[in-house]
Wavefront OBJ file of the C-alpha trace (Angstrom):
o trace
v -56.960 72.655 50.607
v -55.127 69.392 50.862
v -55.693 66.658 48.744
v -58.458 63.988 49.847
v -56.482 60.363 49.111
v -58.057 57.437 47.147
v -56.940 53.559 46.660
v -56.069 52.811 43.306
v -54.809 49.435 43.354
v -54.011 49.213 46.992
v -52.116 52.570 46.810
v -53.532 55.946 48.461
v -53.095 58.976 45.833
v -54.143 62.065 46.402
v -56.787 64.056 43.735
v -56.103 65.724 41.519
v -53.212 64.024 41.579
v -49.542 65.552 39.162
v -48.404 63.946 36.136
v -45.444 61.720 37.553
v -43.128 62.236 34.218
v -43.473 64.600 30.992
v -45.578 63.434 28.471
v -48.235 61.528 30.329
v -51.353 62.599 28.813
v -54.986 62.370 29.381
v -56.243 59.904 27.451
v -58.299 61.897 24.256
v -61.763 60.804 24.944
v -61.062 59.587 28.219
v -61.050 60.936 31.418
v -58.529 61.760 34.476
v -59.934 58.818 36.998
v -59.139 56.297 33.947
v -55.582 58.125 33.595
v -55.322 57.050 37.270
v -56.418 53.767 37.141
v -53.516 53.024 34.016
v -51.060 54.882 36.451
v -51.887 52.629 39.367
v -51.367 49.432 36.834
v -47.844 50.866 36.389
v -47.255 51.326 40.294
v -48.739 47.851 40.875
v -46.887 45.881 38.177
v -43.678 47.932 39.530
v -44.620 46.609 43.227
v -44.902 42.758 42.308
v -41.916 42.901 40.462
v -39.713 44.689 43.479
v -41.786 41.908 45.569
v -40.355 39.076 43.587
v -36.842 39.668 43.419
v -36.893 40.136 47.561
v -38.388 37.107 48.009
v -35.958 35.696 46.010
v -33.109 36.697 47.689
v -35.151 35.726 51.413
v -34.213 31.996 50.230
v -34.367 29.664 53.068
v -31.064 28.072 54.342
v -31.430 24.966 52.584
v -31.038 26.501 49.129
v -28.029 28.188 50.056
v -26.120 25.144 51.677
v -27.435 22.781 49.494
v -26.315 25.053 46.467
v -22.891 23.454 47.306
v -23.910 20.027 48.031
v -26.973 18.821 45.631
v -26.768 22.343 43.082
v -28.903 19.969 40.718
v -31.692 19.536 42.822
v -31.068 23.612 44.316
v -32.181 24.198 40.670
v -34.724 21.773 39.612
v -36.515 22.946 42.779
v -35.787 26.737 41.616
v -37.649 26.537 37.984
v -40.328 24.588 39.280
v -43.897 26.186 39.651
v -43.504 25.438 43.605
v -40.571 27.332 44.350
v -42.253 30.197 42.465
v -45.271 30.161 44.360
v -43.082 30.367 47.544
v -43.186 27.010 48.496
v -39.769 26.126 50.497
v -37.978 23.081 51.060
v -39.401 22.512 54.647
v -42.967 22.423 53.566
v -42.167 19.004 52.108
v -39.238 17.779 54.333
v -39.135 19.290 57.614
v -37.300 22.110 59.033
v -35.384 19.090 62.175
v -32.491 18.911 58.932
v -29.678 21.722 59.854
v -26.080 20.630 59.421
v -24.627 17.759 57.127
v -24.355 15.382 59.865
v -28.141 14.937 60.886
v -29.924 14.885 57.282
v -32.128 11.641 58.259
v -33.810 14.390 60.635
v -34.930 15.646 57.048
v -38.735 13.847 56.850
v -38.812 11.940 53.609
v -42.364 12.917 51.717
v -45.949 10.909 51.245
v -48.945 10.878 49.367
v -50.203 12.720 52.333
v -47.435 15.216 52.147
v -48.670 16.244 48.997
v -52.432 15.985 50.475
v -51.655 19.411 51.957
v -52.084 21.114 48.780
v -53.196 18.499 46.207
v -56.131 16.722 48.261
v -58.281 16.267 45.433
v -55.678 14.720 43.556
v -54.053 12.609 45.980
v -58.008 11.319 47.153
v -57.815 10.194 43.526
v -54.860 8.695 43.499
v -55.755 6.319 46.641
v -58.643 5.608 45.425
v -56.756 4.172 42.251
v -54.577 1.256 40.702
v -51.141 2.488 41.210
v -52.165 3.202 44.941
v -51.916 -0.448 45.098
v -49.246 -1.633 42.852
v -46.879 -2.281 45.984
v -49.842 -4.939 47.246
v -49.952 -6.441 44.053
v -45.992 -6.856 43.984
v -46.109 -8.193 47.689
v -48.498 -10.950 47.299
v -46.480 -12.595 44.276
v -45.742 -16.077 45.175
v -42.427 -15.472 43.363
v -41.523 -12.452 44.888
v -40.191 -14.163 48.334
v -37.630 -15.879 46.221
v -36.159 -12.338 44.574
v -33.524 -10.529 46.119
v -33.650 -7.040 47.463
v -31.835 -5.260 43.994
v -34.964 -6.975 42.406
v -37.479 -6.740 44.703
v -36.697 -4.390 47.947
v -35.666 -0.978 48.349
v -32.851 -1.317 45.812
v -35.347 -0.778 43.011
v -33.584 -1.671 40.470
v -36.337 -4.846 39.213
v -39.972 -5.212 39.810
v -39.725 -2.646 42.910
v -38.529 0.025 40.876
v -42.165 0.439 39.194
v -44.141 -1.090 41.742
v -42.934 1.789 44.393
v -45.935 3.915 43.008
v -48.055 2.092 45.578
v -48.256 2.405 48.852
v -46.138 1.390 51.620
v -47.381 -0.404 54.954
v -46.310 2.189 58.241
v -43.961 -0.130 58.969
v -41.831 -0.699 55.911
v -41.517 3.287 55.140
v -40.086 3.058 58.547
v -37.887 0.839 57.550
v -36.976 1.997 54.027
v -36.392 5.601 53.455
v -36.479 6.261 50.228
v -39.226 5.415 47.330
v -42.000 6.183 49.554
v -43.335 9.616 48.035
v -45.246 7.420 45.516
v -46.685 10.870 43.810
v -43.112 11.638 41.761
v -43.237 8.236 40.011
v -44.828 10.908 37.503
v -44.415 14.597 39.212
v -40.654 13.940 39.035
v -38.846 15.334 41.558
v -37.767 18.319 42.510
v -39.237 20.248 39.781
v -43.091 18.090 39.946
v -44.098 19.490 36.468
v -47.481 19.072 35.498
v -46.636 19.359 31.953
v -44.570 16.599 32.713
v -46.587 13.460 34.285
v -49.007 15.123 31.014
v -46.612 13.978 28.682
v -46.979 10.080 27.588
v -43.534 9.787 27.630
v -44.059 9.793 31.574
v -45.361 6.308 31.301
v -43.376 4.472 29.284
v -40.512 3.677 32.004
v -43.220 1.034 33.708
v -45.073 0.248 30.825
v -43.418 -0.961 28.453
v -41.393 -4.217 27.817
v -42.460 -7.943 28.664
v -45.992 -7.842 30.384
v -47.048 -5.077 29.111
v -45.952 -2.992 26.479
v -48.601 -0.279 25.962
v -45.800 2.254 25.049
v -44.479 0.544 22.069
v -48.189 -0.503 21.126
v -49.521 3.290 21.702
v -47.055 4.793 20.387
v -46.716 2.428 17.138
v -50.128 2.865 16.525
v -51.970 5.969 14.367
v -52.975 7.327 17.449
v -48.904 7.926 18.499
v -47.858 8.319 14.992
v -49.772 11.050 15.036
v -48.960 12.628 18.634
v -44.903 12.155 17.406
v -45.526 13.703 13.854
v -47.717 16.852 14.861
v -46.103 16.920 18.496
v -47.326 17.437 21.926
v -49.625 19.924 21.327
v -51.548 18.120 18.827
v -55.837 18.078 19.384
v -56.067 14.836 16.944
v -53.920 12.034 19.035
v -55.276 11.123 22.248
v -52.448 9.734 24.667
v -52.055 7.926 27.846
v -53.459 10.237 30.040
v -56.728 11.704 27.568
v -58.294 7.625 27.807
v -56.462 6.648 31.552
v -57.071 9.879 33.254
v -60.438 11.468 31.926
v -60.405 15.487 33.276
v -56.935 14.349 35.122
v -59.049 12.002 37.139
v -55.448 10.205 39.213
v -57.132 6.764 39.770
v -56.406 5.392 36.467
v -59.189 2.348 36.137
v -59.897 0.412 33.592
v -62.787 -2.031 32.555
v -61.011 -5.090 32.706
v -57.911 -4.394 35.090
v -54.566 -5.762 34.513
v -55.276 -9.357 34.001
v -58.285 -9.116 31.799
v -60.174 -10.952 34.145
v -63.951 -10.221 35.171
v -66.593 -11.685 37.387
v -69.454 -13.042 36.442
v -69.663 -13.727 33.008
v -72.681 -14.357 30.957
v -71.081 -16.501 28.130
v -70.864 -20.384 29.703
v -68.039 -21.159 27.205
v -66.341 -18.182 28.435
v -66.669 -18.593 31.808
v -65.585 -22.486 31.761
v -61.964 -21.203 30.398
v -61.692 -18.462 32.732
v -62.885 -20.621 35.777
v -59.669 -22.577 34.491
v -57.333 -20.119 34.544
v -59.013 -18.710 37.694
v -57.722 -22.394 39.245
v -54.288 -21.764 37.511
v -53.707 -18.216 39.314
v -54.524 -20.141 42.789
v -58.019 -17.521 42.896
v -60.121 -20.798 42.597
v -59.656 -24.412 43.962
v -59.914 -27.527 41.873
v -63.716 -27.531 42.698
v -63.911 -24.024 41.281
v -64.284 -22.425 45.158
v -62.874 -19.587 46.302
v -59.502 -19.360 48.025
v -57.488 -16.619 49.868
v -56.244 -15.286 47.115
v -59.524 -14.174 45.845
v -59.428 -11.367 48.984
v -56.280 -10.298 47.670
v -57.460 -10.106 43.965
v -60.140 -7.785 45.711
v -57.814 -5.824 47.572
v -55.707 -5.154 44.179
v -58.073 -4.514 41.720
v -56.671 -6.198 39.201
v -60.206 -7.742 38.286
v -63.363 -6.376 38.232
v -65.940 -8.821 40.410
v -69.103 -7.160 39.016
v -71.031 -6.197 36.564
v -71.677 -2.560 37.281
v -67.806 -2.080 37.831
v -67.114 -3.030 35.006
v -69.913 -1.291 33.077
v -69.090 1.946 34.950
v -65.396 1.559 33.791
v -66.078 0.850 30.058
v -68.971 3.561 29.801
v -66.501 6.317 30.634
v -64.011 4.905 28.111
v -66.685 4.678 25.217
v -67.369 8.389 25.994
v -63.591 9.140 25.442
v -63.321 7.692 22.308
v -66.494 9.490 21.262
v -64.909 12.150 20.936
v -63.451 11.716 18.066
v -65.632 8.492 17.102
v -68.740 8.081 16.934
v -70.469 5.814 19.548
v -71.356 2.890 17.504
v -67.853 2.595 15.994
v -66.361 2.944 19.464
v -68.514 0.268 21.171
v -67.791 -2.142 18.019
v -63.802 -1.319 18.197
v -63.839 -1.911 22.053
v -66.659 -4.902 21.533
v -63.866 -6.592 19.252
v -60.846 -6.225 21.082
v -63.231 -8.030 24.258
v -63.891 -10.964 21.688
v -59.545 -10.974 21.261
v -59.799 -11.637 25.321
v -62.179 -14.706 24.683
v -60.091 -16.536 22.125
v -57.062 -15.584 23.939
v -58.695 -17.555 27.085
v -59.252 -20.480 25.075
v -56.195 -21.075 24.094
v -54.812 -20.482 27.564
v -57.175 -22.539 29.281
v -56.154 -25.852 26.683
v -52.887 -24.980 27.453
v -53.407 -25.163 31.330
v -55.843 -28.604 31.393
v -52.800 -30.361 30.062
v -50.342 -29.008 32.743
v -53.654 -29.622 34.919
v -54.003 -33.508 33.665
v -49.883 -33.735 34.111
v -50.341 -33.248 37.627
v -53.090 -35.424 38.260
v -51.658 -38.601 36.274
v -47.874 -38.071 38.292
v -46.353 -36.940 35.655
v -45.491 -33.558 37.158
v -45.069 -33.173 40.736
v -46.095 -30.140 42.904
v -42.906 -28.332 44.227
v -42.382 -27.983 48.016
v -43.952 -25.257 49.507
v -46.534 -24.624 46.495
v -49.882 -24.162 47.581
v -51.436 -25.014 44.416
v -50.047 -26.682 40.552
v -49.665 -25.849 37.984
v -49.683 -21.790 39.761
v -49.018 -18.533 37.238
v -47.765 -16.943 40.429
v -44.672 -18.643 40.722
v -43.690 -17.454 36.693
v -40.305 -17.836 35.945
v -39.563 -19.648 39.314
v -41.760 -22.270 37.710
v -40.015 -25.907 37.964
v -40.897 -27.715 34.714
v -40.565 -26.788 30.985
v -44.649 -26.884 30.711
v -45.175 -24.377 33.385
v -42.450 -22.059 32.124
v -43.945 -22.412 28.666
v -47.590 -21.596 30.781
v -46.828 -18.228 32.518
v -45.244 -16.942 29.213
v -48.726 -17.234 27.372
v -50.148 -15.927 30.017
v -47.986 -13.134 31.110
v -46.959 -11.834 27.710
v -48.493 -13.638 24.770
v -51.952 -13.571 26.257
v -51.221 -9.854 27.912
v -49.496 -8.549 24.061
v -52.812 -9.970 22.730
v -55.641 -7.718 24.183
v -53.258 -4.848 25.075
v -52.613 -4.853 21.421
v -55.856 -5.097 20.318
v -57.064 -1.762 23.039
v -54.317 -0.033 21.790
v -54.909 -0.205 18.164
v -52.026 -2.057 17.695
v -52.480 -4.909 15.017
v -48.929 -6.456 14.834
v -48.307 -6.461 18.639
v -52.241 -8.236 18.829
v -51.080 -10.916 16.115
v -47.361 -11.307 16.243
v -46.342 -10.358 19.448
v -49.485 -12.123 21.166
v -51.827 -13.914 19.135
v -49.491 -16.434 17.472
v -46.688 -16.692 19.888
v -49.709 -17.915 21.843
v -50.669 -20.765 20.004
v -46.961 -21.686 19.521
v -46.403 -22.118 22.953
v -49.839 -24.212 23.375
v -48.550 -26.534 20.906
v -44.851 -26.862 22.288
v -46.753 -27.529 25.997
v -48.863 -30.522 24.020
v -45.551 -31.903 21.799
v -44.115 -31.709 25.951
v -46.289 -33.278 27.311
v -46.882 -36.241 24.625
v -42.761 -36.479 24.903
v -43.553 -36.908 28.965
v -45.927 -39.278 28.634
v -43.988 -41.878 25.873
v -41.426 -41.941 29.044
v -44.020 -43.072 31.352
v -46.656 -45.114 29.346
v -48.672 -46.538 31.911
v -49.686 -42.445 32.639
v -50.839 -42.386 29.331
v -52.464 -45.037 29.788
v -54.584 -43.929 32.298
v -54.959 -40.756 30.653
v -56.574 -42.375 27.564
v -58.686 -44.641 29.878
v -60.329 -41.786 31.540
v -58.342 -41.632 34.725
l 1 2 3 4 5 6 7 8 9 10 11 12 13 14 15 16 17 18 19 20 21 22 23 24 25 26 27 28 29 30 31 32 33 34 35 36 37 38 39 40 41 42 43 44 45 46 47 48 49 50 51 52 53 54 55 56 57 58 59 60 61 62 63 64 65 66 67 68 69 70 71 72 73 74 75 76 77 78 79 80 81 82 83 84 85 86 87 88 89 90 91 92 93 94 95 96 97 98 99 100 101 102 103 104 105 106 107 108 109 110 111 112 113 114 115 116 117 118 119 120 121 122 123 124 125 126 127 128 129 130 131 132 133 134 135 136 137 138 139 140 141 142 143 144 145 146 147 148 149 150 151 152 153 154 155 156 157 158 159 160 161 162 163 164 165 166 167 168 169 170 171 172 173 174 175 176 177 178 179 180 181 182 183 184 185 186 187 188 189 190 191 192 193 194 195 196 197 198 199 200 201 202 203 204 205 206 207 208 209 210 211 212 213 214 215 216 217 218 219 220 221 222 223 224 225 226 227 228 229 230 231 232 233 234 235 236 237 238 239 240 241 242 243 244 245 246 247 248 249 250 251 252 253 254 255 256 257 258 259 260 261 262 263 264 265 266 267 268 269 270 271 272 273 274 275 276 277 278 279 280 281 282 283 284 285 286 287 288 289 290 291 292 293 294 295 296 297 298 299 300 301 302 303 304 305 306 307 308 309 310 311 312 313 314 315 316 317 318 319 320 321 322 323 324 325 326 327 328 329 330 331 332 333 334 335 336 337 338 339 340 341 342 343 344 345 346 347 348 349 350 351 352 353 354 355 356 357 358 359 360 361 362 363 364 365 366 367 368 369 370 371 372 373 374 375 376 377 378 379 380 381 382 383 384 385 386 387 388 389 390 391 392 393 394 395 396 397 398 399 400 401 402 403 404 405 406 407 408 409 410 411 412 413 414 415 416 417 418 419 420 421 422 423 424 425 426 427 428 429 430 431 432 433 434 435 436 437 438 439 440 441 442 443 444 445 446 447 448 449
């Protein structure tokens, strides 16, 4: 009678079907359709591995000339978790690239390359900060004055970082390179996960002048920790367990970049902010609303109101719940908002006299300024006062509150706190020396004028 086949894992065997090899016995205690099912494993396992190492040599052209011309990309690409899963060069780039002459046919990769496999993710990320980071660069007063190494597609300043945002149609026609915005963190070509997991991933772009949350995070007891027990460690949270909560990719905050927030309940408060509001150009000398409020909007580097920023800080309190409990959390992140207020107040003394420089002649506005004194402009700044200015506010004032979120006590005092009121006090010894050279404006000054 011949044998009746049956699927064991995909395969048709016949029953009863012959021990393949001597010494495969029936299990004691089990029986023969379980000895099948272990033999079909074998088979299986025996399949996939056969499978693998055909694939592997069904490479796609690119890997084999480009073995010769780029081998250290040939293998990045290899070891990462995208070559093994069969992904091939032309999913990301195009298959127009064939000889050596015509690789700009090669299609450079987007956000929405990525899309194709990562939508979630990618939705995330344009729905995020570092979506917009090129915006922010763009509408920087100072950034017309840069060159192209600093500020273009030479990426070697500000445009380096800022490259994780997105570029209009019409410069990624125009620049080639930099546009792929997702391997600012998923470095290329390997795009570990592991990797952009790592804090280490961040500290490139944040560290340094205007904000050095790498130093202070990893200086603090929450990075001692993560270097002393290493990556693996449950204890230290790092950039990505408070930034990027279940490896949400937008990457908010409560209080955005600047620290700034619309409306504000405390009058005191919002009196010093309304002045340095006027000193980022965001507000006119009457306190109203200019273009550059649209574009404060479009950035998100402020939160305009209330529930924004409620939403944002809620989902931080619950992260440091974790570990904390609630009340201490709310108190830590309740204090480091009260370093923000007495940060402002310093600031805003500091800009009322560049403010009553202006208006008494002592200072004149630059040609082509839109507003005076304007944080903006920073270092392109045209007076000792206003150089002295966007330093307290760009990293004294920034070192302050970054310090104090971070956990970071000496960066909060030494690095912020007091360089602060240093520079507030060599703007007032400036302006008193301005003033003894032209009485009659202090004068007026002391008269009410």
């Amino acid at each position: 009678m011949p044998r009746k086949p049956v699927l064991v894992f995909g395969f048709a065997m016949p029953l009863p079907l012959p021990l393949p090899f001597p010494g495969f016995k029936k299990a004691e205690g089990g029986s023969i359709a379980m000895d099948y099912l272990r033999l079909g494993a074998v088979l299986a396992f025996i399949f996939l591995i056969g499978s693998t190492a055909f694939a592997k040599n069904q490479r796609s052209d690119c890997v084999e000339c480009h073995r010769k011309v780029t081998p250290g990309i040939v293998q990045e690409h290899l070891q990462g978790k995208m070559a093994k899963a069969g992904v091939d060069c032309s999913a990301c780039h195009g298959s127009g690239h064939k000889k050596i002459d015509d690789a700009k046919l090669a299609k450079m990769p987007t956000p929405e390359t990525c899309a194709g496999c990562h939508k979630k993710q990618a939705d995330q990320f344009k729905d995020g900060k570092h979506n917009l980071a090129w915006i922010a660069l763009g509408v920087m007063p100072m950034i017309t004055h840069q060159t192209t190494a600093v500020a273009g597609d030479g990426y070697k300043g500000c445009s380096n970082c800022h490259k994780i945002g997105a570029k209009s149609d019409a410069e990624r026609a125009e620049v080639r390179y930099g546009n792929a915005q997702c391997d600012s963190c998923h470095t290329r070509h390997s795009f570990n996960k592991s990797e952009a997991r790592d804090p280490r991933a961040c500290r490139t772009c944040h560290m340094g002048f205007d904000h050095s949350q790498w130093e202070m995070w990893s200086g603090s007891k929450h990075g001692t920790i993560w270097q002393i027990e290493g990556k693996w460690s449950k204890r230290a949270p790092t950039c990505q367990t408070c930034h990027m909560q279940d490896g949400n990719h937008s990457v908010m905050t409560s209080w955005g970049f600047m620290a700034l927030r619309l409306p504000e309940d405390d009058k005191e408060w919002m009196k010093d902010r309304v002045t340095i509001l006027q000193a980022l150009g965001v507000l006119d000398d009457k306190g109203n609303p200019t273009a550059r409020l649209a574009i404060v909007r479009a950035s998100k580097v402020a939160r305009l109101t209330k529930e924004e920023f409620q939403e944002k800080r809620n989902k931080m309190t619950a992260v440091c719940a974790k570990c904390h409990g609630s009340p201490y959390a709310k108190g830590q992140l309740d204090a480091a908002d009260k370093v923000i207020k007495d940060a402002d107040k310093v600031m805003a003394e500091a800009i009322s006299v560049a403010q009553d420089l202006y208006k008494d002649g002592l200072l004149q506005k630059p040609a082509g300024w839109t507003f005076a004194p304007d944080l903006l402009q920073i270092y392109e700044a045209k007076s000792v006062v206003e150089q002295d200015l966007y330093v307290m506010f760009l990293e004294y004032r920034m070192m302050a509150f970054q310090g104090a979120f971070h956990m970071n006590p000496d960066y909060m005092h030494w690095y912020g706190w007091a360089p602060l009121k240093e520079a507030l006090q060599k703007i007032k010894d400036e302006a008193e020396r301005l003033r003894a050279e032209k009485p009659e404006a202090g004068s007026k000054q002391q008269g009410g004028g």
